[in-house]
PyMOL Python script that loads the backbone (N, CA, C, O; Angstrom):
from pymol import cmd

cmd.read_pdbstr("""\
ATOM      1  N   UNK A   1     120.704 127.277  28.639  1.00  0.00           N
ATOM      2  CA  UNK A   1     119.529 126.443  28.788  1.00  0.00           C
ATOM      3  C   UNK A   1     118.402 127.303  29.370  1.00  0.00           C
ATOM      4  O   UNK A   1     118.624 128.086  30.294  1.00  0.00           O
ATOM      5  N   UNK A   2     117.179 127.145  28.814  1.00  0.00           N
ATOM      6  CA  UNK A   2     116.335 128.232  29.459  1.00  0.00           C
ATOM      7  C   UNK A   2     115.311 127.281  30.058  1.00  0.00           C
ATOM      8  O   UNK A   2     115.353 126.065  29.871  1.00  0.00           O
ATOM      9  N   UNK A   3     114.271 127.977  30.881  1.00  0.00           N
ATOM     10  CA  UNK A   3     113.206 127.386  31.895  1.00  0.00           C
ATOM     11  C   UNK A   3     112.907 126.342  31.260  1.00  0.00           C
ATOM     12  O   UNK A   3     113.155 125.334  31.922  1.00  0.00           O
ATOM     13  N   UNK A   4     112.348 126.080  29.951  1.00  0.00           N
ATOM     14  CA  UNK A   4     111.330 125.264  29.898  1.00  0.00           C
ATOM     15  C   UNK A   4     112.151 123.677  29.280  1.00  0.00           C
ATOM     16  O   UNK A   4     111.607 122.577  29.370  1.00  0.00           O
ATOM     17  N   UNK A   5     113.508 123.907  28.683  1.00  0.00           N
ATOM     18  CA  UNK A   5     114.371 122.882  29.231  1.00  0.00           C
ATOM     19  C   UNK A   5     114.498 122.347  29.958  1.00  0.00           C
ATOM     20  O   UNK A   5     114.285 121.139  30.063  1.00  0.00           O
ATOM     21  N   UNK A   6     115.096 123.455  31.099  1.00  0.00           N
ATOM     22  CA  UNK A   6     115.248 122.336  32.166  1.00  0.00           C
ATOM     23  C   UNK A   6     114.208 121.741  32.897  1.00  0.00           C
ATOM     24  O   UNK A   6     114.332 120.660  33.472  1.00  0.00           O
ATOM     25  N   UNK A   7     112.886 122.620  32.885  1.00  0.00           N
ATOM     26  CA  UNK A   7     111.602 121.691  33.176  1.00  0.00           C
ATOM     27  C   UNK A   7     111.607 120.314  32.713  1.00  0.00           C
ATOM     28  O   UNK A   7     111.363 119.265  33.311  1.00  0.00           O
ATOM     29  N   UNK A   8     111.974 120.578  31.393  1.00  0.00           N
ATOM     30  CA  UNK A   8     111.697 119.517  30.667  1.00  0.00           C
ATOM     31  C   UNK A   8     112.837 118.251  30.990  1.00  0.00           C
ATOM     32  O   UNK A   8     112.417 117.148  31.341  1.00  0.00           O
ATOM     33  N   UNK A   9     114.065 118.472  30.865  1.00  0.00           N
ATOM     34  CA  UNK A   9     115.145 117.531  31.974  1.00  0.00           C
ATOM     35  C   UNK A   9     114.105 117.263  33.242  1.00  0.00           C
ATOM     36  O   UNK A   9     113.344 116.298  33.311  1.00  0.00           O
ATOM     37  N   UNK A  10     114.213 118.162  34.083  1.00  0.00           N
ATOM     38  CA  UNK A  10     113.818 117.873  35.829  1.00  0.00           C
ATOM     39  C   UNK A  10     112.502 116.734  35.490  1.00  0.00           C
ATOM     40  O   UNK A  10     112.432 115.919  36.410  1.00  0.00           O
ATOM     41  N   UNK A  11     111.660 116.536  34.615  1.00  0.00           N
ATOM     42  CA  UNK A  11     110.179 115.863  34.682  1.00  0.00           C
ATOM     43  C   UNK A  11     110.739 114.358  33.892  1.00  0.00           C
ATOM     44  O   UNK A  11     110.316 113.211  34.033  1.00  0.00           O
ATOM     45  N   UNK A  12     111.992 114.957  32.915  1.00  0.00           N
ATOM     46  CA  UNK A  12     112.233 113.421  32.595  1.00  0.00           C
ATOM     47  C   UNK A  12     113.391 112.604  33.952  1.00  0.00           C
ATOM     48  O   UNK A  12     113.113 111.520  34.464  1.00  0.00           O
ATOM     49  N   UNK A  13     114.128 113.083  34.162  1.00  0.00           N
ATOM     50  CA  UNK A  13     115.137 112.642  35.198  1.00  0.00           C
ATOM     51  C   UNK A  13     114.194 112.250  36.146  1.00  0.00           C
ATOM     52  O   UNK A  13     114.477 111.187  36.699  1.00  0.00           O
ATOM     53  N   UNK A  14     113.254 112.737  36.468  1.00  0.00           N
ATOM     54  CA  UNK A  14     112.261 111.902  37.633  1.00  0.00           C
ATOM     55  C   UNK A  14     111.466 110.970  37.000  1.00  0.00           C
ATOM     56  O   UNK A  14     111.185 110.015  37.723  1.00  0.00           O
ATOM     57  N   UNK A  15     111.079 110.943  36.048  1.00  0.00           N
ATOM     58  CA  UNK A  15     110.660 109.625  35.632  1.00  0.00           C
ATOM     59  C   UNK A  15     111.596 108.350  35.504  1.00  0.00           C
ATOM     60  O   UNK A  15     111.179 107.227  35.788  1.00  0.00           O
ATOM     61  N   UNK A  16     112.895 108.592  35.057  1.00  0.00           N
ATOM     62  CA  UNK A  16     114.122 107.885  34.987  1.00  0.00           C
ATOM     63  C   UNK A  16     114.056 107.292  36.773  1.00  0.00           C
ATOM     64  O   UNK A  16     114.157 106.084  36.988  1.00  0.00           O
ATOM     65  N   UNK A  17     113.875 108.329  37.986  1.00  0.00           N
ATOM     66  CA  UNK A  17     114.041 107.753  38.868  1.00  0.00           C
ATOM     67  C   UNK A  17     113.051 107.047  39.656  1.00  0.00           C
ATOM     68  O   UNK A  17     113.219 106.349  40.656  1.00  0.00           O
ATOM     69  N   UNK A  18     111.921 107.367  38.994  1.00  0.00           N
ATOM     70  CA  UNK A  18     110.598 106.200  39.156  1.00  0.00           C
ATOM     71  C   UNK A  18     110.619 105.219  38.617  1.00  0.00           C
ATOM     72  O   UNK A  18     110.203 104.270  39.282  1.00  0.00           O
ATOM     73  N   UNK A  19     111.152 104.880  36.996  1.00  0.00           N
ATOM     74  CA  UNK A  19     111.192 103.863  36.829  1.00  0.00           C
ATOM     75  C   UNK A  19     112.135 102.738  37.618  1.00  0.00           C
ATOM     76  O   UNK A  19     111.881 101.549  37.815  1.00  0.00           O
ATOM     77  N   UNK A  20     113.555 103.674  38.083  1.00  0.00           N
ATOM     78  CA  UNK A  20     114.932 102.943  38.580  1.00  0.00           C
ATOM     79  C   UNK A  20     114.470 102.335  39.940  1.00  0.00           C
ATOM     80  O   UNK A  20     115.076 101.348  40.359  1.00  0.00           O
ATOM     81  N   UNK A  21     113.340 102.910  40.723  1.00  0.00           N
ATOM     82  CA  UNK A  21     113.000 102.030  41.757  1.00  0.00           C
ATOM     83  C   UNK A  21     112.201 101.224  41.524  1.00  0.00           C
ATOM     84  O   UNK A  21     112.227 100.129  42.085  1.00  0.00           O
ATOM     85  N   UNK A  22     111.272 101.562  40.624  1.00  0.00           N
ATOM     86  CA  UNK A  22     110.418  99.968  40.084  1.00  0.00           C
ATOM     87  C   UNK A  22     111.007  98.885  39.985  1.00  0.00           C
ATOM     88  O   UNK A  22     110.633  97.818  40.472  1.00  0.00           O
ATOM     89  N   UNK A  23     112.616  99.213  38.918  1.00  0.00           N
ATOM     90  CA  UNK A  23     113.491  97.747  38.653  1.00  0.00           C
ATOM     91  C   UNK A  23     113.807  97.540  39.754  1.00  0.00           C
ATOM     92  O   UNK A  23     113.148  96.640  40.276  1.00  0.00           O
ATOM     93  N   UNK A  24     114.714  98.083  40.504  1.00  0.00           N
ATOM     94  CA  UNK A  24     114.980  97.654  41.939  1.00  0.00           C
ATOM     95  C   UNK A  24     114.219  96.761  42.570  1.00  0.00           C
ATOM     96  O   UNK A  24     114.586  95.757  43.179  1.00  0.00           O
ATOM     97  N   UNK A  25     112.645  97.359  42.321  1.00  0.00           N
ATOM     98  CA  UNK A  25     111.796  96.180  43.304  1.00  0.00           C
ATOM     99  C   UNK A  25     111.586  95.027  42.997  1.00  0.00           C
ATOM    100  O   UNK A  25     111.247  94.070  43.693  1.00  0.00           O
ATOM    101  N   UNK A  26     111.847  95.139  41.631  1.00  0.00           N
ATOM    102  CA  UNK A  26     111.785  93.850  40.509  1.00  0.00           C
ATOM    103  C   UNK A  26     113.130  93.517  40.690  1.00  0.00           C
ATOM    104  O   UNK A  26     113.237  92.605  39.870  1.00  0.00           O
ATOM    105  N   UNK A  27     113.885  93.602  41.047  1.00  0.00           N
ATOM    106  CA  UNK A  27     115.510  92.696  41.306  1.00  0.00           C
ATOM    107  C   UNK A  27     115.746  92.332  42.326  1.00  0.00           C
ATOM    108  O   UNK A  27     116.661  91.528  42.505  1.00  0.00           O
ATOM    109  N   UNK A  28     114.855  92.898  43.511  1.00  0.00           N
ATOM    110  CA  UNK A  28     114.866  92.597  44.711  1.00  0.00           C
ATOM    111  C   UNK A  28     114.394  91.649  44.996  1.00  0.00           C
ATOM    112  O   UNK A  28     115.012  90.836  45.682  1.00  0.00           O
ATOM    113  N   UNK A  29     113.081  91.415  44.550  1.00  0.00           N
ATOM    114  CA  UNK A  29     111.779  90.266  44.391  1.00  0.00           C
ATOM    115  C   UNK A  29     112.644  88.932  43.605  1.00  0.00           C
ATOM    116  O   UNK A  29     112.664  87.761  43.986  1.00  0.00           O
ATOM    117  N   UNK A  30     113.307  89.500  42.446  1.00  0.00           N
ATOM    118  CA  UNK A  30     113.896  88.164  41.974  1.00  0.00           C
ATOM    119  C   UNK A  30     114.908  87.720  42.684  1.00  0.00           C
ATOM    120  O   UNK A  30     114.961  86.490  42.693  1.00  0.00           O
ATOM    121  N   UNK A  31     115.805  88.299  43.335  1.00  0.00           N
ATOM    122  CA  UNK A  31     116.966  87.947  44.372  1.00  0.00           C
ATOM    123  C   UNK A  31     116.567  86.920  44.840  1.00  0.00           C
ATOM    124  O   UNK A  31     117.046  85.822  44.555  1.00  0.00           O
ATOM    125  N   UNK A  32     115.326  87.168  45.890  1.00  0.00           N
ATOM    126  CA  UNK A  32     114.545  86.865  47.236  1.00  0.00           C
ATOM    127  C   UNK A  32     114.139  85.286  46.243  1.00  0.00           C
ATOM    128  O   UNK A  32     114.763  84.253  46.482  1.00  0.00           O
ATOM    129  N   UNK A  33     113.409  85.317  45.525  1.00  0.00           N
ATOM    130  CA  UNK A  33     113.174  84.505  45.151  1.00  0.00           C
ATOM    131  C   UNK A  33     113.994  83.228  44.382  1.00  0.00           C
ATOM    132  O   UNK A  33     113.594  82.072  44.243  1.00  0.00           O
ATOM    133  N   UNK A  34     115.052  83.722  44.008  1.00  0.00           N
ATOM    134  CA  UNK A  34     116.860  82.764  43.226  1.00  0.00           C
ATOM    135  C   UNK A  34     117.028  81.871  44.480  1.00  0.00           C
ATOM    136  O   UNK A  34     116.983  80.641  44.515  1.00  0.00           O
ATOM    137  N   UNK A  35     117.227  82.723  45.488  1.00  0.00           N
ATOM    138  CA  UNK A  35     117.973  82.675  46.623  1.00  0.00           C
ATOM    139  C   UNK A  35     116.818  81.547  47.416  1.00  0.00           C
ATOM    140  O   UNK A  35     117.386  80.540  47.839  1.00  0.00           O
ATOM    141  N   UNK A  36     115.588  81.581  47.618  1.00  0.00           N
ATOM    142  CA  UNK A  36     114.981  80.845  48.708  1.00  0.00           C
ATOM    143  C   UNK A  36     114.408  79.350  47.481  1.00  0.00           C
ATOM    144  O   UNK A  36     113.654  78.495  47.946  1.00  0.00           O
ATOM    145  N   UNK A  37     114.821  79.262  46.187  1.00  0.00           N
ATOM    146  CA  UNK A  37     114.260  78.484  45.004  1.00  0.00           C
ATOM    147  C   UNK A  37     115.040  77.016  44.999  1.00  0.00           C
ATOM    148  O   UNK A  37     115.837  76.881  44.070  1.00  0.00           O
ATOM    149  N   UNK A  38     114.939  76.140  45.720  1.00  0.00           N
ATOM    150  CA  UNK A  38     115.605  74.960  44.896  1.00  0.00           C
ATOM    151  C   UNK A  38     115.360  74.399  43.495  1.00  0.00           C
ATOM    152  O   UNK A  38     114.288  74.198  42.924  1.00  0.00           O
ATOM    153  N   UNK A  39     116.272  74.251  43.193  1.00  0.00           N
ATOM    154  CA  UNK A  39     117.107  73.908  41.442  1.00  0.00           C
ATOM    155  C   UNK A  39     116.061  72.724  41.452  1.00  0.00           C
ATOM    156  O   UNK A  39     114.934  72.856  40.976  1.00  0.00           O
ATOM    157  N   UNK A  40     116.430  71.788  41.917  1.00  0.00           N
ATOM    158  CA  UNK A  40     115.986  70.244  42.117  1.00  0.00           C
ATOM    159  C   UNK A  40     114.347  70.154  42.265  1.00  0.00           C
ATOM    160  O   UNK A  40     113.851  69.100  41.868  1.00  0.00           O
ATOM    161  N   UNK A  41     113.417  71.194  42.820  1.00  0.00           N
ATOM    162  CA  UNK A  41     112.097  70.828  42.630  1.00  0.00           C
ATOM    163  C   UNK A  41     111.516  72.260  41.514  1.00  0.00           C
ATOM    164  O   UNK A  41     110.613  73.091  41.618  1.00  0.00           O
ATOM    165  N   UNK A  42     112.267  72.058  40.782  1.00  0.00           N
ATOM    166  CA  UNK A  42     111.750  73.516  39.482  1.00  0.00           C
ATOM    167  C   UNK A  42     111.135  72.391  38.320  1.00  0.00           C
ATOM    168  O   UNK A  42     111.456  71.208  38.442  1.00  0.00           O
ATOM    169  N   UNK A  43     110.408  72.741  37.407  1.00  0.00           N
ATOM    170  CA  UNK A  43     109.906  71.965  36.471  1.00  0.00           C
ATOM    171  C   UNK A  43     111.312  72.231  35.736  1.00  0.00           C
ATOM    172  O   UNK A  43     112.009  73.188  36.072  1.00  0.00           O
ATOM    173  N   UNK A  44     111.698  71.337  34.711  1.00  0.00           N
ATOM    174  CA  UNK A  44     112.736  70.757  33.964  1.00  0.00           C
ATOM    175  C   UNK A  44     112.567  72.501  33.069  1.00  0.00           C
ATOM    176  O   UNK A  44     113.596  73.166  33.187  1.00  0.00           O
ATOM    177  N   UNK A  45     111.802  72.969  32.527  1.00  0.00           N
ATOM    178  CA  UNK A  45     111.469  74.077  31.738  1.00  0.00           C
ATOM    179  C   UNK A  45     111.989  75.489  32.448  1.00  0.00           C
ATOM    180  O   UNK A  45     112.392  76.418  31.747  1.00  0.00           O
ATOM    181  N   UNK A  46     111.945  75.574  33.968  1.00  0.00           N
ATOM    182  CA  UNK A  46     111.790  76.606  34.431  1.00  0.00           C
ATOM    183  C   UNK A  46     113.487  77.286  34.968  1.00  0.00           C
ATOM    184  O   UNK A  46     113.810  78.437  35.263  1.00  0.00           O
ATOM    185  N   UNK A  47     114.465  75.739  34.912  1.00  0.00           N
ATOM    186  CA  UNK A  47     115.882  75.449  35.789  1.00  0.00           C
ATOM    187  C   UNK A  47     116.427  76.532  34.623  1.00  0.00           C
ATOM    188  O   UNK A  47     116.802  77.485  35.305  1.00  0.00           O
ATOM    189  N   UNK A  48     116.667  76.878  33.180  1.00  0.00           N
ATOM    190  CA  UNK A  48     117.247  77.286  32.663  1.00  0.00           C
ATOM    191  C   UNK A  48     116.958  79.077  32.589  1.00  0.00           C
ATOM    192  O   UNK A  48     117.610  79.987  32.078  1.00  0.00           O
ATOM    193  N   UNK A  49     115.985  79.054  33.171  1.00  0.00           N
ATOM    194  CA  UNK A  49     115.564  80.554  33.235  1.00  0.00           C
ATOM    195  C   UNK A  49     115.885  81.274  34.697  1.00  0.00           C
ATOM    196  O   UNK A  49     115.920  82.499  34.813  1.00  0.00           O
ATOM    197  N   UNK A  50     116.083  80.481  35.648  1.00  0.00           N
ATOM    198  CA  UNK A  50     116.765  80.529  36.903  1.00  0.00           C
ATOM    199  C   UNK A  50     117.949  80.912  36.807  1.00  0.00           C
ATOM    200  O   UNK A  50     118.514  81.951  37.147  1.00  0.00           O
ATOM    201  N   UNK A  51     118.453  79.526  36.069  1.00  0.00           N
ATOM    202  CA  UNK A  51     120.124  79.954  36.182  1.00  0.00           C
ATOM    203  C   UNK A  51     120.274  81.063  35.272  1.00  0.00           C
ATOM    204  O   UNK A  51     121.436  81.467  35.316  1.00  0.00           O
ATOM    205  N   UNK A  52     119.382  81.872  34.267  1.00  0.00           N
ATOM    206  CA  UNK A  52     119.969  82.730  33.760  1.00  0.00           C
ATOM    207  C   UNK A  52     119.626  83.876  34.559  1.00  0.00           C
ATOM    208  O   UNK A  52     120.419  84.815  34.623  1.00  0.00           O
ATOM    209  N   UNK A  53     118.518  83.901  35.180  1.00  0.00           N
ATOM    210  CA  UNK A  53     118.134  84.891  36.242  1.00  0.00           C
ATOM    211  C   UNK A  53     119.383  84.953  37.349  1.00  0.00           C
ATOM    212  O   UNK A  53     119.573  86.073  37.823  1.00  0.00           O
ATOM    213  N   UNK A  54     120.116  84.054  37.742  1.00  0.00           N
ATOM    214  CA  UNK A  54     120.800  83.627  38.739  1.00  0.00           C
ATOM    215  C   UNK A  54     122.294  84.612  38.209  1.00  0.00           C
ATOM    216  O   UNK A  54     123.036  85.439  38.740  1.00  0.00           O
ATOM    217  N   UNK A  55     122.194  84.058  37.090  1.00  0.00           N
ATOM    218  CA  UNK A  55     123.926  84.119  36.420  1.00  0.00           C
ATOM    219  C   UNK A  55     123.573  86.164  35.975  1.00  0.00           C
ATOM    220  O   UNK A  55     124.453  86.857  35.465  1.00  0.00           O
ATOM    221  N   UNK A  56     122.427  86.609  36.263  1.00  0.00           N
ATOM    222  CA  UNK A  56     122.160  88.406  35.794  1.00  0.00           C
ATOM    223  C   UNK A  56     122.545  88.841  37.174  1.00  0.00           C
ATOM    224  O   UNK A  56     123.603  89.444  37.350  1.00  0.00           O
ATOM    225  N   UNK A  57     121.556  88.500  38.375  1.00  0.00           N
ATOM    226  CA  UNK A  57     121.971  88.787  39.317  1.00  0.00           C
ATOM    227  C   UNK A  57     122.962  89.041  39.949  1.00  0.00           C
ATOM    228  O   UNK A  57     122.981  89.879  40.851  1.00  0.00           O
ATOM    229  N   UNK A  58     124.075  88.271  39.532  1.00  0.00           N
ATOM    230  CA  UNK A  58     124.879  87.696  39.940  1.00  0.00           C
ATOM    231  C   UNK A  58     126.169  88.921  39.654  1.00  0.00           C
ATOM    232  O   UNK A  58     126.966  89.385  40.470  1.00  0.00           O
ATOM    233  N   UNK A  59     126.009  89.232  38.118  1.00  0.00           N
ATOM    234  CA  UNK A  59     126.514  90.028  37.583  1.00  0.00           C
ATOM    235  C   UNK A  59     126.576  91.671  38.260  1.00  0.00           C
ATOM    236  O   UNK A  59     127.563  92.402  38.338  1.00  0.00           O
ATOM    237  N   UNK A  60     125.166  91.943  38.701  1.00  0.00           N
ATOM    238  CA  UNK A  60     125.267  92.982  39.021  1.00  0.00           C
ATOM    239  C   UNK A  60     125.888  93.846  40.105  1.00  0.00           C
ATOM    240  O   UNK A  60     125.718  93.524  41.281  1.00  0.00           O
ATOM    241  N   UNK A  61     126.438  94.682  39.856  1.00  0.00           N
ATOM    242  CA  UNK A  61     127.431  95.554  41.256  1.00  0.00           C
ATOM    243  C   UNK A  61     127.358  95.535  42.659  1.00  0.00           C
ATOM    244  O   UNK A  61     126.816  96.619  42.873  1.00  0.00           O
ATOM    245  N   UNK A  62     127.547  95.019  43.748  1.00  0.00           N
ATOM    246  CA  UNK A  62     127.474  95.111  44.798  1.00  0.00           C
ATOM    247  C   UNK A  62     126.384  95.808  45.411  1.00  0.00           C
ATOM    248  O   UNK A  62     125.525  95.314  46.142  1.00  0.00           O
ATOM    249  N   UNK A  63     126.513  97.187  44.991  1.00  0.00           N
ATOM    250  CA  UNK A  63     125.703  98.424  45.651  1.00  0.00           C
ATOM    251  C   UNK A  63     124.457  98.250  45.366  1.00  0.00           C
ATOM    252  O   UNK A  63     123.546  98.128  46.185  1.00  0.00           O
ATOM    253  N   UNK A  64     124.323  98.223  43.525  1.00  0.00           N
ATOM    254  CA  UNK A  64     122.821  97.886  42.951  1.00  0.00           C
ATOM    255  C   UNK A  64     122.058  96.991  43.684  1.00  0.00           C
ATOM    256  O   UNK A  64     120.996  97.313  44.217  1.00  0.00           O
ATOM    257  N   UNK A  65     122.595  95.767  43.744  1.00  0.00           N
ATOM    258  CA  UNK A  65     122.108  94.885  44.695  1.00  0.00           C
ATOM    259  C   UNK A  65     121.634  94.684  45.727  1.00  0.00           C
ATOM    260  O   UNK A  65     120.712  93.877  45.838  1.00  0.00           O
ATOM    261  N   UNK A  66     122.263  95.544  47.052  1.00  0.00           N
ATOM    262  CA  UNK A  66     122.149  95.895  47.947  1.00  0.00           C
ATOM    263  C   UNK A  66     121.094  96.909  48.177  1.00  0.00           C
ATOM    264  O   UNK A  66     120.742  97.142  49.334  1.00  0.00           O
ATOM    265  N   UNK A  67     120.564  97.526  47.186  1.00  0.00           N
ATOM    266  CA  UNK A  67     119.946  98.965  46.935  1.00  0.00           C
ATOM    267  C   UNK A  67     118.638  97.945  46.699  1.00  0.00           C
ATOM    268  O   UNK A  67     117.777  98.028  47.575  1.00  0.00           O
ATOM    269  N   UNK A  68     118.349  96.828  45.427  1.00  0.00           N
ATOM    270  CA  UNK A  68     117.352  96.053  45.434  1.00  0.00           C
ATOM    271  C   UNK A  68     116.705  95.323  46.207  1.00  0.00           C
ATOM    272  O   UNK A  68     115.475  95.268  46.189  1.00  0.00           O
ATOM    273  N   UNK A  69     117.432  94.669  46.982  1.00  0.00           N
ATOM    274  CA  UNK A  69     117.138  94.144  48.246  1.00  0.00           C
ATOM    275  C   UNK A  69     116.791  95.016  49.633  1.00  0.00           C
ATOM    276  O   UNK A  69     115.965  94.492  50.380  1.00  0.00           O
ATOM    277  N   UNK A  70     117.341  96.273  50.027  1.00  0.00           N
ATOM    278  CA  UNK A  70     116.910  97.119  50.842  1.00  0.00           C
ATOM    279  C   UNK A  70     115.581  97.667  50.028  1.00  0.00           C
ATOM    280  O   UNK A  70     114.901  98.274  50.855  1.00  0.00           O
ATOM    281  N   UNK A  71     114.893  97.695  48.628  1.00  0.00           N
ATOM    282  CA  UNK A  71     113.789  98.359  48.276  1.00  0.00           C
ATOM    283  C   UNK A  71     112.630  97.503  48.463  1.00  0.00           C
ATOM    284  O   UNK A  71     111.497  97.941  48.658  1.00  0.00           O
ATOM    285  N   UNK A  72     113.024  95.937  48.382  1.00  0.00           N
ATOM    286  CA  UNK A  72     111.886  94.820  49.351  1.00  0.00           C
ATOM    287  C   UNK A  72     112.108  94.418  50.530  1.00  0.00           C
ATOM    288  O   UNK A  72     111.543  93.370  50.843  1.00  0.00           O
ATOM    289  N   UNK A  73     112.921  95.046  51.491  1.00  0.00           N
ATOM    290  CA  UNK A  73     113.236  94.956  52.497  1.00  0.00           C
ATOM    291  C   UNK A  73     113.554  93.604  53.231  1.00  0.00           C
ATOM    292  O   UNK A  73     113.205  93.269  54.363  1.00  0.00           O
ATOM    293  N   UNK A  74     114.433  92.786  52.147  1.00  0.00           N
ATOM    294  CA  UNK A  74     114.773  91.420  52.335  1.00  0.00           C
ATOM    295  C   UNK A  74     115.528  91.422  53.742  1.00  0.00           C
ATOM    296  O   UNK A  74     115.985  92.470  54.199  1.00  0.00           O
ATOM    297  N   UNK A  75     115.626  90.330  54.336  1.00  0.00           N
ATOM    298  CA  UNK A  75     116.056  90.066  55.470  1.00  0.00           C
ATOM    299  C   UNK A  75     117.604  89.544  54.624  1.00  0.00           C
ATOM    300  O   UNK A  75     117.624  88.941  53.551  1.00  0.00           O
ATOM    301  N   UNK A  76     118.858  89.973  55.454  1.00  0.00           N
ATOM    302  CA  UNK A  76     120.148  89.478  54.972  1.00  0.00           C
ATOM    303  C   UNK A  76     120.078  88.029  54.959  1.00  0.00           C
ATOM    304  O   UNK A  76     120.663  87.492  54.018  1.00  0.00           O
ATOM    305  N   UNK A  77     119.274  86.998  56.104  1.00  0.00           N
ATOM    306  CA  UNK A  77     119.302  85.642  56.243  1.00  0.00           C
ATOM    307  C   UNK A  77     118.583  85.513  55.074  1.00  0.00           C
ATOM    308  O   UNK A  77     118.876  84.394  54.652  1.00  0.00           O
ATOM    309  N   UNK A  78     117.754  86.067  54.266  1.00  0.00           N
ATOM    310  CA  UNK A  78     117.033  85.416  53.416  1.00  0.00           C
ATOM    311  C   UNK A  78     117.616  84.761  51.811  1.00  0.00           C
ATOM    312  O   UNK A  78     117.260  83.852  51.061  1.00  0.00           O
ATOM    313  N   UNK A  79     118.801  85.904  51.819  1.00  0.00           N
ATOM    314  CA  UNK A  79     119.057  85.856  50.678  1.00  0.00           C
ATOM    315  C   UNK A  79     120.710  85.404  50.820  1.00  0.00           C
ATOM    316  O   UNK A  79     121.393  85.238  49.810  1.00  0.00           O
TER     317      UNK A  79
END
""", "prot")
cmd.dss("prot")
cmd.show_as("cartoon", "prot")
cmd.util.cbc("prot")
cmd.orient("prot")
């Protein structure tokens, strides 16, 4: 592999890890928000996009999670 390869890796792998904290902040934000949302005062339109937001979240790995929520700096009571 010569220089301008791996330049070229090193500039994409950091973009990969700029974008990976963007989602984070965006999974964090949606956590925060699943979590503090009652079902019961959502418009009839909005309950099915919850629970699918709810049922992704839900899915995801322990750590990821934990990693999203420490990147909006959720309070553990919150969520």
């Amino acid at each position: 592999m010569n220089k301008q390869e791996v330049a070229l890796l090193s500039k994409e792998i950091e973009m990969l890890m700029g974008e990976r904290a963007t989602l984070l902040r965006v999974v964090g934000a949606a956590a925060v928000l699943v979590a503090n949302t009652d079902a019961q005062t959502l418009p009839p339109g909005a309950v099915n996009a919850a629970e699918v937001l709810s049922e992704m979240l839900n899915a995801l790995p322990e750590e990821t999670l934990k990693d999203a929520l420490d990147s909006v700096h959720a309070e553990p009571d919150v969520v």
